[in-house]
KOLSE-355716 format. One record per residue (C-alpha): residue number from 1; chain; x, y, z. Coordinates in steps of 0.02 Angstrom, whole numbers. Layout:
% residues N
(pt NUM "A" (X Y Z))
...
//
This chain:
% residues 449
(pt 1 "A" (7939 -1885 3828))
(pt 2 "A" (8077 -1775 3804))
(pt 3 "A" (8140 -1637 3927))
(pt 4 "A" (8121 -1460 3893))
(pt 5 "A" (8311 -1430 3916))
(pt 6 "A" (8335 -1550 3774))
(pt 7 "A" (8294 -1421 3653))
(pt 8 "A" (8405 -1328 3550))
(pt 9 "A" (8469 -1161 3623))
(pt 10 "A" (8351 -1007 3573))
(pt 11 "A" (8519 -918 3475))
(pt 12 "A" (8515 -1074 3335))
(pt 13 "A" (8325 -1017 3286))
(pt 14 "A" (8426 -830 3235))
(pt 15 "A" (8542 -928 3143))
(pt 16 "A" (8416 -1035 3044))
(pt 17 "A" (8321 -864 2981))
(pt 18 "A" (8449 -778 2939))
(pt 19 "A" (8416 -683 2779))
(pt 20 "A" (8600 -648 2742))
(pt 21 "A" (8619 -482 2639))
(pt 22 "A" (8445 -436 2681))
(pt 23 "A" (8456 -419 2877))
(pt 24 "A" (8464 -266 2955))
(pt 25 "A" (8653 -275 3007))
(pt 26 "A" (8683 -173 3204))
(pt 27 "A" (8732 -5 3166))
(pt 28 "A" (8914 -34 3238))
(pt 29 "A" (8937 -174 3077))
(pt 30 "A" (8867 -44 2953))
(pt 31 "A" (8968 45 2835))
(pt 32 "A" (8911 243 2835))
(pt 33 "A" (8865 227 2662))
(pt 34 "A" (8741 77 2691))
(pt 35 "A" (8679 167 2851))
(pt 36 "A" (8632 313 2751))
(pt 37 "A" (8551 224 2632))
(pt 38 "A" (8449 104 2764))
(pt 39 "A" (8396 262 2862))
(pt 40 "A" (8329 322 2689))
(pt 41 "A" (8446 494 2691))
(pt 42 "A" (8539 447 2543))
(pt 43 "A" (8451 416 2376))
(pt 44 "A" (8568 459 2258))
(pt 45 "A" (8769 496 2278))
(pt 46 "A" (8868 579 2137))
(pt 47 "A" (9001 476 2047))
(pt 48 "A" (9153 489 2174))
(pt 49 "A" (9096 544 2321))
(pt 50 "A" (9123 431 2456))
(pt 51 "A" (9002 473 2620))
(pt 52 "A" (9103 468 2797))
(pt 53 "A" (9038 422 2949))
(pt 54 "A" (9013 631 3005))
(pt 55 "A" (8882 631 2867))
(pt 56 "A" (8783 540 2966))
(pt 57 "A" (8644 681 3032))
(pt 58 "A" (8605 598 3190))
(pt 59 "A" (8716 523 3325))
(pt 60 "A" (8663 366 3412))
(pt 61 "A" (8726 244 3529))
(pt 62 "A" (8694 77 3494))
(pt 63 "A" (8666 10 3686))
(pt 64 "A" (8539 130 3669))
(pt 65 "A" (8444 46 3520))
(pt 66 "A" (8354 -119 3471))
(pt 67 "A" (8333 -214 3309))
(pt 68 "A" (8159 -297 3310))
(pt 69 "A" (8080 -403 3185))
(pt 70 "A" (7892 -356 3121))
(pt 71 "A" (7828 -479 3014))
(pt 72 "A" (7824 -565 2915))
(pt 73 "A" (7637 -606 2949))
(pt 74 "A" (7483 -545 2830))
(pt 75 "A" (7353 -434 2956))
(pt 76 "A" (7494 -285 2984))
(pt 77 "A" (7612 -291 2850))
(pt 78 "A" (7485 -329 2685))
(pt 79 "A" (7573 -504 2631))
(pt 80 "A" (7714 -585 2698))
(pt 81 "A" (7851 -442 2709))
(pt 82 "A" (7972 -445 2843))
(pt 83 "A" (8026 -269 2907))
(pt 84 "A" (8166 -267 3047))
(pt 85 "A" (8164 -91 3132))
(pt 86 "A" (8299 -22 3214))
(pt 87 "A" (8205 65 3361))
(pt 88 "A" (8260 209 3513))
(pt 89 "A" (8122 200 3616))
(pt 90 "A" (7980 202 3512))
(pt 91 "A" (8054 279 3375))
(pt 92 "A" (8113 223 3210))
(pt 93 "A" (8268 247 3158))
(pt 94 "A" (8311 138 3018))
(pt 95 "A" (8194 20 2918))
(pt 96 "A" (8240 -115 2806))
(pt 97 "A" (8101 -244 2688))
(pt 98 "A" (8154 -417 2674))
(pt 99 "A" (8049 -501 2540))
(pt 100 "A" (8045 -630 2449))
(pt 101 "A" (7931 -765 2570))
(pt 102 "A" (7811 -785 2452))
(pt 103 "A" (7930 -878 2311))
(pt 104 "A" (7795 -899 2169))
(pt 105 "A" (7920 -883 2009))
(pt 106 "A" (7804 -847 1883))
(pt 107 "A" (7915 -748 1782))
(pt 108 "A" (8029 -924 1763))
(pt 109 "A" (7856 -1013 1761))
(pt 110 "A" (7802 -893 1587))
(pt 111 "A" (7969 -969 1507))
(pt 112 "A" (7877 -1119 1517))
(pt 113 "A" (7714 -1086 1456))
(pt 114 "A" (7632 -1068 1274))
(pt 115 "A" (7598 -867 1245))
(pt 116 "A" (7407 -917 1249))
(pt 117 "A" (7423 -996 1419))
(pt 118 "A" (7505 -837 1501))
(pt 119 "A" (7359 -751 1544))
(pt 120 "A" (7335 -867 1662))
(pt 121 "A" (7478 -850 1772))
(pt 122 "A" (7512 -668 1761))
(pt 123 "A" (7332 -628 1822))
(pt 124 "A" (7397 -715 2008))
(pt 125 "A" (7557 -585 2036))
(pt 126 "A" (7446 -413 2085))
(pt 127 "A" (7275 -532 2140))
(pt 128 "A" (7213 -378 2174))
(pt 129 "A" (7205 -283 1996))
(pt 130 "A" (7225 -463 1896))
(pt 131 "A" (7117 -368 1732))
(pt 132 "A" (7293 -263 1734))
(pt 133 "A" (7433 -403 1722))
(pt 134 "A" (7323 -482 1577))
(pt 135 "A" (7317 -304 1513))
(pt 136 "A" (7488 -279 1513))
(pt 137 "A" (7543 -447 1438))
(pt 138 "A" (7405 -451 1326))
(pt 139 "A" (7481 -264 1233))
(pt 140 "A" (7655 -342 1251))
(pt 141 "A" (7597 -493 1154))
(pt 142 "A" (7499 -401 1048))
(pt 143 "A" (7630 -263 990))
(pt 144 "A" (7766 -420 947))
(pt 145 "A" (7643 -493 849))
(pt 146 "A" (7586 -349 778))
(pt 147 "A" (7403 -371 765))
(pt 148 "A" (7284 -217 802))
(pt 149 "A" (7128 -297 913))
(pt 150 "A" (6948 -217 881))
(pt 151 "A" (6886 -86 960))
(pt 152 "A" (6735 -141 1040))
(pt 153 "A" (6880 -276 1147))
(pt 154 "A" (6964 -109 1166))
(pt 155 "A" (6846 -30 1266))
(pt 156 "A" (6768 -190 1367))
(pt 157 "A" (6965 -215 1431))
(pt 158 "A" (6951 -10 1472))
(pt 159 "A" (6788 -52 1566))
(pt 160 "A" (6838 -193 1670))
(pt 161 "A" (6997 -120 1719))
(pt 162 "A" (6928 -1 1766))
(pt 163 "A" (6798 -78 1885))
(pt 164 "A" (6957 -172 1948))
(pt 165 "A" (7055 -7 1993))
(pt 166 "A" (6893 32 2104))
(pt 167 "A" (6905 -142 2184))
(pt 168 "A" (7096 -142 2206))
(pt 169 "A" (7067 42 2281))
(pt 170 "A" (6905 -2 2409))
(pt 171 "A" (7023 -151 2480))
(pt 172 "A" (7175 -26 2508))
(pt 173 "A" (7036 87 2586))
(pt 174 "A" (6956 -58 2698))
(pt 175 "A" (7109 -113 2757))
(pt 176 "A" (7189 58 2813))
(pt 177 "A" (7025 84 2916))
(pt 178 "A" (7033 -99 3018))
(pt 179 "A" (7223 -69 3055))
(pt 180 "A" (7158 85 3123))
(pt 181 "A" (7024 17 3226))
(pt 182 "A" (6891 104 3102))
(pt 183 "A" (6801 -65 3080))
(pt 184 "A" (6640 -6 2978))
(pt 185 "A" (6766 58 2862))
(pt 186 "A" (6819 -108 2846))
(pt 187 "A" (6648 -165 2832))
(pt 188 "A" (6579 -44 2710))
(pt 189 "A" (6720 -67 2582))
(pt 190 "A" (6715 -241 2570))
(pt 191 "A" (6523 -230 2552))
(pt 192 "A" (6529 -130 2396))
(pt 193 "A" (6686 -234 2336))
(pt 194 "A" (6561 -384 2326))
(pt 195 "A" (6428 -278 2200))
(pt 196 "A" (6584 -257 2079))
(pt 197 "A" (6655 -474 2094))
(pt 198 "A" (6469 -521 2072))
(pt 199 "A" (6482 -414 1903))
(pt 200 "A" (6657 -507 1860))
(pt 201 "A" (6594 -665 1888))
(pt 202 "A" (6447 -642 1785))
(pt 203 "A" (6568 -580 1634))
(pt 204 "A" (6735 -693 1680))
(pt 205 "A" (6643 -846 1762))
(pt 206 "A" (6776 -799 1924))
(pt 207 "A" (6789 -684 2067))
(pt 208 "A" (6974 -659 2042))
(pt 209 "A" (7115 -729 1910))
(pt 210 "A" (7013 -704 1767))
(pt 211 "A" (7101 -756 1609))
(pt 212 "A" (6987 -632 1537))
(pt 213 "A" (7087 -514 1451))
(pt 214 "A" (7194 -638 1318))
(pt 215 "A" (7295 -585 1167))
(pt 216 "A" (7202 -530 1029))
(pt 217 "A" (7059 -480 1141))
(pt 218 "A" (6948 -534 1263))
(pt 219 "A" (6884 -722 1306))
(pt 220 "A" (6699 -673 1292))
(pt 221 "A" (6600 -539 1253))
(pt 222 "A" (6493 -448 1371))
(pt 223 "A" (6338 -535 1448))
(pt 224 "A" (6158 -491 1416))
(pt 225 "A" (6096 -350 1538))
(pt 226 "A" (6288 -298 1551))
(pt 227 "A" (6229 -109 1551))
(pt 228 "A" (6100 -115 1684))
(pt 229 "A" (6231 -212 1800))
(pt 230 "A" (6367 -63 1752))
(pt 231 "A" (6237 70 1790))
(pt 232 "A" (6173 3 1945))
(pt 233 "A" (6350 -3 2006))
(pt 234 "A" (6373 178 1961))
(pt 235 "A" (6230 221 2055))
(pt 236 "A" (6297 140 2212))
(pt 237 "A" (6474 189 2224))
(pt 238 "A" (6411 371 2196))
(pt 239 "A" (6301 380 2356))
(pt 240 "A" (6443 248 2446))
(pt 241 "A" (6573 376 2427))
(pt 242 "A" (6476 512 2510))
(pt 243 "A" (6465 372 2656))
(pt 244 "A" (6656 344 2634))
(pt 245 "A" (6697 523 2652))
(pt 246 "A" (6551 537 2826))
(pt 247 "A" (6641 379 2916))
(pt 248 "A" (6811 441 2845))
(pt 249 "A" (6874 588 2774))
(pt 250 "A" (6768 693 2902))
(pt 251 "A" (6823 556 3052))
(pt 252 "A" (6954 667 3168))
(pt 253 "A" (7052 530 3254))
(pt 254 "A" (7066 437 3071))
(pt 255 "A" (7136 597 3002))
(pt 256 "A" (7271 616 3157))
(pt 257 "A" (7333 452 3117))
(pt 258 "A" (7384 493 2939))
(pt 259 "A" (7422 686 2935))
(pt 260 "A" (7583 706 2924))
(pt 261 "A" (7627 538 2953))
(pt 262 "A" (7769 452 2815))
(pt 263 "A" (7769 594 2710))
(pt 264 "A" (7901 615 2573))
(pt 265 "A" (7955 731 2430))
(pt 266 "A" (7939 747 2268))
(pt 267 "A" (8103 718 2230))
(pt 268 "A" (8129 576 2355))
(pt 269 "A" (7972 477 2261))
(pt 270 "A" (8064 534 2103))
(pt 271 "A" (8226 457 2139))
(pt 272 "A" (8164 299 2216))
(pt 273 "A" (8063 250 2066))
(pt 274 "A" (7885 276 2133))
(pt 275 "A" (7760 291 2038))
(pt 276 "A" (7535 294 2066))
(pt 277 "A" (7455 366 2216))
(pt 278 "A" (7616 380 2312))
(pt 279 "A" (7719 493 2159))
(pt 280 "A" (7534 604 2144))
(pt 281 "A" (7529 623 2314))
(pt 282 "A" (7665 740 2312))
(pt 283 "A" (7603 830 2185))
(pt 284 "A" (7690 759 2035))
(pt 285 "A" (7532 737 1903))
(pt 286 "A" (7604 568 1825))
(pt 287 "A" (7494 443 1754))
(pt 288 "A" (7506 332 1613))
(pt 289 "A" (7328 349 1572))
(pt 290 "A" (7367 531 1524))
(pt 291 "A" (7546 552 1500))
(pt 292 "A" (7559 393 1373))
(pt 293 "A" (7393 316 1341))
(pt 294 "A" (7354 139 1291))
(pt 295 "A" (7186 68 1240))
(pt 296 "A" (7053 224 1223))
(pt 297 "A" (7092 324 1365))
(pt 298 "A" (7127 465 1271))
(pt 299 "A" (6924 478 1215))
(pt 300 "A" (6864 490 1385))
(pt 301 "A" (6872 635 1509))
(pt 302 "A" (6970 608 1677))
(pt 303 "A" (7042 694 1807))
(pt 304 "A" (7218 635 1882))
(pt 305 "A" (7220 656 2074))
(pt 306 "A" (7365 756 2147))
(pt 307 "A" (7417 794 2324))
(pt 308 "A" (7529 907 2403))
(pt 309 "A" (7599 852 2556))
(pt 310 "A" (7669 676 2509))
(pt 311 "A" (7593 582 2670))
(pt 312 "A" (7463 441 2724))
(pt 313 "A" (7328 559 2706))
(pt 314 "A" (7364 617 2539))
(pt 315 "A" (7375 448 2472))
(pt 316 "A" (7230 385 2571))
(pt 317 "A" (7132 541 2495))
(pt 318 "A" (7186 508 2315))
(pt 319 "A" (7114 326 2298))
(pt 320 "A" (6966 382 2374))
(pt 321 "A" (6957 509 2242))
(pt 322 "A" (7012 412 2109))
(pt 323 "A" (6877 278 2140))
(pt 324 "A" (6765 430 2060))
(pt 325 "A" (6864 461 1927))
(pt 326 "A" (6842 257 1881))
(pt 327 "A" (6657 292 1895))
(pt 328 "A" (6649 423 1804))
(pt 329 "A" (6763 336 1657))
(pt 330 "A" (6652 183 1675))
(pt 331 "A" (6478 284 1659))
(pt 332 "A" (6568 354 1468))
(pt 333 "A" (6613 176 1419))
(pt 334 "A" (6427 159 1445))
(pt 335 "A" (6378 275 1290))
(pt 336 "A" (6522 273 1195))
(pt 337 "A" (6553 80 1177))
(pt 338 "A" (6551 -12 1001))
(pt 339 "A" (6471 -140 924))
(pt 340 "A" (6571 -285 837))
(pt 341 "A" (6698 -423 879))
(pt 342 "A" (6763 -434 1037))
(pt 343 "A" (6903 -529 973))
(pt 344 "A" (7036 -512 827))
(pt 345 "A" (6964 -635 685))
(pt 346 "A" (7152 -716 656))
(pt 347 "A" (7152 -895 636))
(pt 348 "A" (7332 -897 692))
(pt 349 "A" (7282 -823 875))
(pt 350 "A" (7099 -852 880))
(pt 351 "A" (7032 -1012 907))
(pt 352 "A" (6850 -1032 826))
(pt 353 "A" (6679 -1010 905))
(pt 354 "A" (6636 -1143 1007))
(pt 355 "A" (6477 -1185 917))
(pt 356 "A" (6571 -1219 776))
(pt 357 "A" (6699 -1369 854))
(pt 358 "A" (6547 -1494 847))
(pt 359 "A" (6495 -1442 659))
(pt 360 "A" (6640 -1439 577))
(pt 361 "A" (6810 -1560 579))
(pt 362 "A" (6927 -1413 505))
(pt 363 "A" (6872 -1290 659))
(pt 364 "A" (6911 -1456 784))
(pt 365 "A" (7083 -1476 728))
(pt 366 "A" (7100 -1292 720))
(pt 367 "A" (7049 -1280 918))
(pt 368 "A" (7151 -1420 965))
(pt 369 "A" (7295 -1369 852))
(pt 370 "A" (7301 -1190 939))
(pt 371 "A" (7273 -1259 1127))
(pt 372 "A" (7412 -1398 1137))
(pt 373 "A" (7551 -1296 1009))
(pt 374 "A" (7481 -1129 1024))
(pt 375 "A" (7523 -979 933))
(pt 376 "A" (7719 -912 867))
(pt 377 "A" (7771 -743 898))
(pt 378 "A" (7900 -662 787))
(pt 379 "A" (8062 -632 877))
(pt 380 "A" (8082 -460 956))
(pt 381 "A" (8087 -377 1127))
(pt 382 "A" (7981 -267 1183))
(pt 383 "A" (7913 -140 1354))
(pt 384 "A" (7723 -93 1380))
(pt 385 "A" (7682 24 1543))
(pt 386 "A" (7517 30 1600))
(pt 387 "A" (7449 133 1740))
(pt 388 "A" (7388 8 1879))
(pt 389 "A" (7305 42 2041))
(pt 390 "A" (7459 40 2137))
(pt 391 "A" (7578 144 1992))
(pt 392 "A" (7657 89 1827))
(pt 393 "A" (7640 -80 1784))
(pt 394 "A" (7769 -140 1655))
(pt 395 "A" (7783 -300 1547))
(pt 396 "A" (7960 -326 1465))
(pt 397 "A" (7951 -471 1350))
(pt 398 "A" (8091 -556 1230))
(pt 399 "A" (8031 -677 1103))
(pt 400 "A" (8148 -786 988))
(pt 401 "A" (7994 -832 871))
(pt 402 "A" (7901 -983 974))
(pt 403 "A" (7765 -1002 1055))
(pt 404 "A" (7832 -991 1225))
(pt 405 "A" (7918 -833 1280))
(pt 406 "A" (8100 -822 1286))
(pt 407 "A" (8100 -698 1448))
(pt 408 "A" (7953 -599 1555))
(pt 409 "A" (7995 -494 1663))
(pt 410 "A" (7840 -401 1759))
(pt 411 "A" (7908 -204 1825))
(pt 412 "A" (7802 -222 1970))
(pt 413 "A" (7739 -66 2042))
(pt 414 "A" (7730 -147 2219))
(pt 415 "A" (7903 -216 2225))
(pt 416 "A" (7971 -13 2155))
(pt 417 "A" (7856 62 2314))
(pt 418 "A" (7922 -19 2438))
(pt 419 "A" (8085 66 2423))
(pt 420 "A" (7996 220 2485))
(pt 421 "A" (7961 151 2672))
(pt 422 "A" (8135 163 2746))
(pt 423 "A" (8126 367 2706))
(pt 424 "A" (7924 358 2762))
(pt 425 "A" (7954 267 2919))
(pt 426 "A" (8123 356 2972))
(pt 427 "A" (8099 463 3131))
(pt 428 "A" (7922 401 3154))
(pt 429 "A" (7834 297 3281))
(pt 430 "A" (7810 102 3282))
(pt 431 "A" (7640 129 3303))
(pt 432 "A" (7644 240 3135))
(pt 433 "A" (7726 99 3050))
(pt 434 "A" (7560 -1 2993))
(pt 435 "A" (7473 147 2927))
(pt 436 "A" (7628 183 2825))
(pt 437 "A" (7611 18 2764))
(pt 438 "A" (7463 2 2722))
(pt 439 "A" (7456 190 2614))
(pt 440 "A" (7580 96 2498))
(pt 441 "A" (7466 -51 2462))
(pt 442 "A" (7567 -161 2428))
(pt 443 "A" (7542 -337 2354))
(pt 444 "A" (7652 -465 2388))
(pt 445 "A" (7601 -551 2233))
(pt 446 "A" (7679 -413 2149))
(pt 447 "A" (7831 -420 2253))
(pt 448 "A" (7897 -601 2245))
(pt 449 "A" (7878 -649 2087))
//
């Protein structure tokens, strides 16, 4: 048995997590420009001007300051996301994200994989919204190929993303309130969260990572008694949210942690490339949904949520509120759905009806043909934005006409955010710095890719 003092001294373990360029460097071994920019008062800087160290607007000494780590661990900072906070006392002075602990490479993993396998690994980057990465790869797909999909798939993808964008919301929601100590919160959301995954599973056969939403359309069409099931969800979430708003919205010590905590402007958002609940929150009316619409979004009547003030509470106000909107989208989609294929009838994309592979030799070679080659896509490049739960969600793919992409790139709306929390937590309180978290929502997933 070993003696204690055998062990390595403590400063090696610094040493061996070093993050290099990422780490917070002490503010004596900052240049003025980078301290600017890591205390989030700097956005932008016009060609030539070159910031001196009396631009700084506050004066600190550093034996008066600590860098701490926080993170990365999942109950506080939503994923594995390192922040290392340079405090005085207990406040914030300069933030910086380190990411990248979650190393899942699935945009070099797509390079790999036949166009009709990528569903499958796109729908694990946002695990929260997965209906939207198939979504957005799907149309990317779709537009290089050039095939128009029917319009009954259309409106089922409409329908189940948006059930997702109230499941990805009521998890943002649950988890604000049990970082806040508001533990039925946590409770309640999670409990209609389950009504909505029993309805996926029914359709998708999973809880989560559906492959649902393929190119060309959808994998099945909707189940038997899909209506009822859509209805009775309706019905719920409608008397939930008056629940939501009772334990919540009218809940003073809630509302004291978020008012006026990690607000930002309009043009900060703007210039920092955020975009969903965060950019509407300070009363910019951007979504994709309205501004440019995909699928049939432009047939149904919505309202896009807008704040005012730019902080927690706005954003925690405007998923709440949005959840509604989904609802009320969802309750059209009910009436205004069509009947006929849920899938394009192409023989080059399409593999045929299952009933058919034991009847017929031509349709078995055609299935086994299209699963081990799979489909070519006519070289091209292409973008296709979507509006996701947490912003715009953007697909940039480059094909050189195979079947396996020649580059994916995923603009993930999580990754853009989180450039907005050095200006949200600057001059705030540690103990503000979880709730500020936790109004971006961000996914990890979404982050590391």
């Amino acid at each position: 048995m070993s003696d204690v003092t055998d062990a390595p001294p403590s400063r090696s373990i610094g040493r061996l997590t070093s993050e290099g360029a990422q780490e917070l460097a002490p503010r004596s071994a900052t240049p003025p420009q980078v301290l600017q920019e890591e205390s989030g008062a700097v956005l932008r800087l016009a060609e030539g001007h070159v910031l001196d160290i009396e631009d700084l607007d506050f004066e600190v000494r550093e034996d008066e300051t600590m860098i701490i780590n926080m993170g990365p661990q999942h109950p506080s900072t939503h994923g594995v996301l390192r922040l290392m906070l340079e405090l005085q006392g207990e406040n914030i002075l300069r933030s910086k994200p380190v990411i990248g602990y979650l190393h899942t490479g699935m945009e070099k993993t797509a390079e790999e994989l036949m166009y009709i396998q990528g569903s499958t690994n796109v729908t694990r980057m946002d695990y929260l919204s997965p209906f939207f990465n198939e979504l957005a790869y799907s149309l990317a797909v779709e537009r290089l190929l050039d095939v128009e999909i029917p319009p009954r798939a259309t409106w089922i993808r409409m329908l189940m993303c948006e059930l997702n964008r109230v499941t990805s919301h009521l998890v943002s929601i649950a988890t604000m309130g049990a970082e806040l100590g508001a533990t039925t919160v946590m409770i309640v959301g999670f409990r209609e969260r389950e009504l909505i995954l029993a309805f996926f599973e029914k359709v998708t056969g999973l809880r989560m990572n559906h492959n649902y939403i393929r190119p060309g359309g959808v994998a099945a069409d909707l189940p038997d008694g899909w209506r009822d099931d859509v209805r009775a969800i309706c019905d719920t979430m409608d008397k939930r949210l008056d629940e939501y708003n009772t334990f919540v919205a009218q809940q003073p010590l809630f509302h004291q942690r978020l008012s006026g905590v990690g607000a930002i402007t309009a043009e900060q958002a703007i210039a920092l490339g955020a975009s969903g609940p965060i950019l509407r929150s300070t009363g910019v009316p951007a979504d994709l949904r309205r501004d440019l619409p995909c699928l049939a979004y432009d047939s149904v009547d919505f309202d896009v949520i807008v704040g005012s003030a730019g902080d927690c509470w706005d954003r925690f106000l405007i998923r709440l509120n949005e959840i509604r909107e989904s609802i009320h989208i969802a309750r059209q989609i009910l009436d205004l759905l069509p009947t006929g294929d849920y899938r394009v009838q192409d023989r080059k994309v399409t593999p045929p009806p299952r009933s058919r592979i034991d009847e017929s030799m031509e349709a078995l070679i055609h299935h086994f043909k299209l699963f081990t080659e799979g489909f070519r896509v006519p070289a091209g490049e292409t973008y296709v934005p979507i509006e996701s739960p947490r912003g715009e969600l953007g697909c940039y793919l480059v094909s050189e006409g195979a079947n396996k992409p020649y580059r994916l790139h995923i603009r993930g709306p999580s990754f853009t955010n989180l450039q907005a929390l050095p200006p949200m937590l600057r001059g705030g309180l540690i103990a503000d710095a979880v709730p500020v978290i936790a109004s971006i929502d961000p996914v990890m997933g979404d982050v590391d890719r």
